[in-house]
C-alpha positions in Angstrom: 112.6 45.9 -227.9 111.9 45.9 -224.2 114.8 44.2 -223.3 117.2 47.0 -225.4 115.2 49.1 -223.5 115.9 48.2 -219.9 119.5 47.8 -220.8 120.2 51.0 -222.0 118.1 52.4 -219.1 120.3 50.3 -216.3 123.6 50.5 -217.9 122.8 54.3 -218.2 122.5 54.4 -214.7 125.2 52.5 -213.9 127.3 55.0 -215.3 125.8 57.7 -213.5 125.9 56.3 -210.3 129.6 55.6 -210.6 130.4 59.0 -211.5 128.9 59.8 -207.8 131.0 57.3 -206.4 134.2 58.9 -207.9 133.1 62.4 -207.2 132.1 61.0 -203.6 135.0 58.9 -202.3 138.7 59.7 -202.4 139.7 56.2 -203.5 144.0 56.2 -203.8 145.1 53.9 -206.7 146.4 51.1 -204.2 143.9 51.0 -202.2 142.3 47.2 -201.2 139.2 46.8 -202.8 136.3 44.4 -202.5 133.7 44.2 -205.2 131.1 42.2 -203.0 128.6 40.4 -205.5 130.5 41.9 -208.5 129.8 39.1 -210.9 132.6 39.5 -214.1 134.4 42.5 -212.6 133.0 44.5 -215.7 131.2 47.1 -213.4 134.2 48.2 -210.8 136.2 47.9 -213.9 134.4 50.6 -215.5 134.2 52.6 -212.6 138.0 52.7 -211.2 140.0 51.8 -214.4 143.2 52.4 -213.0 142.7 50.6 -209.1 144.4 47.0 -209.1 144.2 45.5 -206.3 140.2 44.7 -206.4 139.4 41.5 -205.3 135.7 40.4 -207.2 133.8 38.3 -204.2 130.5 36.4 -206.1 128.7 33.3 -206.1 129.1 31.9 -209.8 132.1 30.4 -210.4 131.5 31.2 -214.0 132.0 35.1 -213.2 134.4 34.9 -211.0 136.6 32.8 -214.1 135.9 35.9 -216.3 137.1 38.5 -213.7 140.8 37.1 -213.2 140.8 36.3 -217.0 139.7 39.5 -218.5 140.4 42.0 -215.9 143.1 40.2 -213.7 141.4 40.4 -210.6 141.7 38.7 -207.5 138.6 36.6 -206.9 136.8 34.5 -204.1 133.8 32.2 -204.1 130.8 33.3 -201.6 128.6 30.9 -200.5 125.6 31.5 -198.9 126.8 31.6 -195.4 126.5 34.0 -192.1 130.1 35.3 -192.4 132.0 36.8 -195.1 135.7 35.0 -195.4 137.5 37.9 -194.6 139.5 39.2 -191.9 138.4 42.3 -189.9 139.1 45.3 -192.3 140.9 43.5 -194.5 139.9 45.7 -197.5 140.0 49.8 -197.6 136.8 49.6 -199.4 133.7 47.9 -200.2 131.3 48.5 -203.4 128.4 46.2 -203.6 125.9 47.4 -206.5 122.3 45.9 -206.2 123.3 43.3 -203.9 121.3 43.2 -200.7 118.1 43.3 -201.7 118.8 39.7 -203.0 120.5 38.6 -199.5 117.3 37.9 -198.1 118.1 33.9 -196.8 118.6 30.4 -199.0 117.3 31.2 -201.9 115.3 27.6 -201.9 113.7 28.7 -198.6 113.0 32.2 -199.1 111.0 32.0 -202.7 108.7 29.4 -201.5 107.3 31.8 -198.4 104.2 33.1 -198.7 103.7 35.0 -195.3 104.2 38.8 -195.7 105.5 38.6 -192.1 107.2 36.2 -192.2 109.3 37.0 -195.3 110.1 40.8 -193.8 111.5 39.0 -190.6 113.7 36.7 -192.0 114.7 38.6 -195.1 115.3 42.2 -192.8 117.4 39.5 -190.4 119.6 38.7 -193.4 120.4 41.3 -194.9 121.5 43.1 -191.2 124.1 40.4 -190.9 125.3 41.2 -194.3 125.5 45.3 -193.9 127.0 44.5 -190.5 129.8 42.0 -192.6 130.4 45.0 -194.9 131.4 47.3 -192.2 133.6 44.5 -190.1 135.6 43.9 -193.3 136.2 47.1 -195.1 137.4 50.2 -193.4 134.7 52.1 -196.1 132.0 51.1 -198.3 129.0 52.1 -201.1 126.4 50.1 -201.2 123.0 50.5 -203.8 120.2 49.2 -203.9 117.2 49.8 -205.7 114.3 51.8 -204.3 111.3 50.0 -202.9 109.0 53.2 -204.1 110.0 53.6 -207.7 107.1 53.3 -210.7 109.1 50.5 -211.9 109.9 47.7 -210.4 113.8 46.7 -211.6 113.5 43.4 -210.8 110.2 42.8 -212.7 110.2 46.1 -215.0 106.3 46.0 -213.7 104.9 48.5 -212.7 105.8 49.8 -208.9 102.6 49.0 -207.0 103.9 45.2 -207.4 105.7 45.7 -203.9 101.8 46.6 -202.1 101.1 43.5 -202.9 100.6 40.5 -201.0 103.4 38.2 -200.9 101.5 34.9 -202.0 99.9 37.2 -205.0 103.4 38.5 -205.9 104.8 35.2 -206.0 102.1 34.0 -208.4 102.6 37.0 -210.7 106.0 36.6 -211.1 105.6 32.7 -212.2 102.7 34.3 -214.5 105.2 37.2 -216.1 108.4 34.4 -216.5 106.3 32.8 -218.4 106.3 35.9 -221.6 107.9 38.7 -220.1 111.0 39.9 -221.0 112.4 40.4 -217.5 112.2 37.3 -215.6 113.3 37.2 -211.9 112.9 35.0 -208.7 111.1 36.3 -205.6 113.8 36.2 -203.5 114.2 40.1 -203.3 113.5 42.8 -200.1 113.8 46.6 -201.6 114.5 49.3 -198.9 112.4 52.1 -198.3 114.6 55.0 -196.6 113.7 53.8 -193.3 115.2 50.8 -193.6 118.2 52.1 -195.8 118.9 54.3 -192.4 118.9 51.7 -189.8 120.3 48.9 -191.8 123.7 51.4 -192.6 123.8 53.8 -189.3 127.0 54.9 -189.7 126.9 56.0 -192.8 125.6 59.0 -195.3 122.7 57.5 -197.3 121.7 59.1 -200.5 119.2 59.7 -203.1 119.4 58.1 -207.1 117.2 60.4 -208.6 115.4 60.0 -211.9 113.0 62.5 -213.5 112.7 63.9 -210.0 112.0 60.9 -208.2 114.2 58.4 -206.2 114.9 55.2 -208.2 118.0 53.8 -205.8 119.0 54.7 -202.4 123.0 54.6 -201.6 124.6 54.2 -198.5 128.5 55.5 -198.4 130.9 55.5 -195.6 134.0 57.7 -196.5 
């Protein structure tokens, strides 16, 4: 019941979101796409049904099989390096949907650390390299990412206060919830406060995903 739940409530907002976008950015038909962390290629499609030449960047081979077979995209294999394997504004525009706040390191490194500090140091380090990829290879971009301040966590669908927590006491709740909880997740994750959102993205408009009045995802856009 949960789980119907949350997917309604994301794919809704999905939806909505994209309906910004296209309201937002002037996209023309040919223009050079990336879809950075797309997965299948089912989101963009949905959003910009009539753009073909989107190229669906992700790390599961799996996805990336089901997004030239279904969708006939273009498709490239990420791995979890420093640089993105792209030239210098090589794409018109970049959409990356709930990305960032996973590019926080190797993910076998990251989960196991238990140091507040240290975590915010080396996931903030991360996932500047990345925003700064973004802008070197697309003349344009949106990015989302889920609000650090929400009631609900969308990683965990626990309640919000589950980001004032320690690190090390996160971590253990998480292994606790996967255990029964319908939402199961890794702590590899940084959310963005609008601070952050603003000096991660300075060169570009950030904006407010709001839900029942209150901000559930922040968005950066450069036009």
């Amino acid at each position: 019941m949960l789980g119907a739940i949350q997917a309604r409530f994301s794919s809704a907002a999905r939806r909505r979101r994209g309906e910004f976008l296209v309201r937002t950015v002037n996209l023309p038909l040919n223009a050079r796409i990336l879809d950075l962390g797309g997965g299948t290629g089912r989101h963009i499609r949905a959003i910009l049904p009539f753009h073909t030449d989107i190229t669906v960047c992700d790390i599961s081979a799996e996805d990336l099989k089901t997004a030239r077979e279904r969708f006939g995209f273009k498709s490239v294999l990420l791995q979890e390096t420093e640089r993105l394997p792209f030239d210098d504004q090589a794409f018109d525009f970049c959409f990356c949907s709930s990305v960032i706040e996973h590019v926080t390191g190797p993910k076998q490194d990251v989960v196991t650390i238990a140091s507040d500090a240290d975590f915010l140091n080396v996931a903030r380090e991360h996932q500047n390299r990345f925003a700064g990829e973004i802008s070197r290879v697309a003349k344009s971009f949106y990015v989302q990412t889920p609000y650090r301040y929400f009631p609900i966590e969308s990683h965990t669908w626990l309640p919000g206060v589950i980001v004032l927590l320690p690190r090390r006491l996160q971590i253990s709740l998480i292994e606790l919830f996967n255990r029964f909880w319908f939402k199961r997740t890794t702590p590899d994750w940084h959310l963005f406060d609008w601070r952050e959102m603003t000096e991660t993205f300075p060169n570009a408009k950030i904006y407010r995903e709001r839900y029942l009045g209150m901000t559930k995802s922040l968005m950066a856009i450069k036009a």
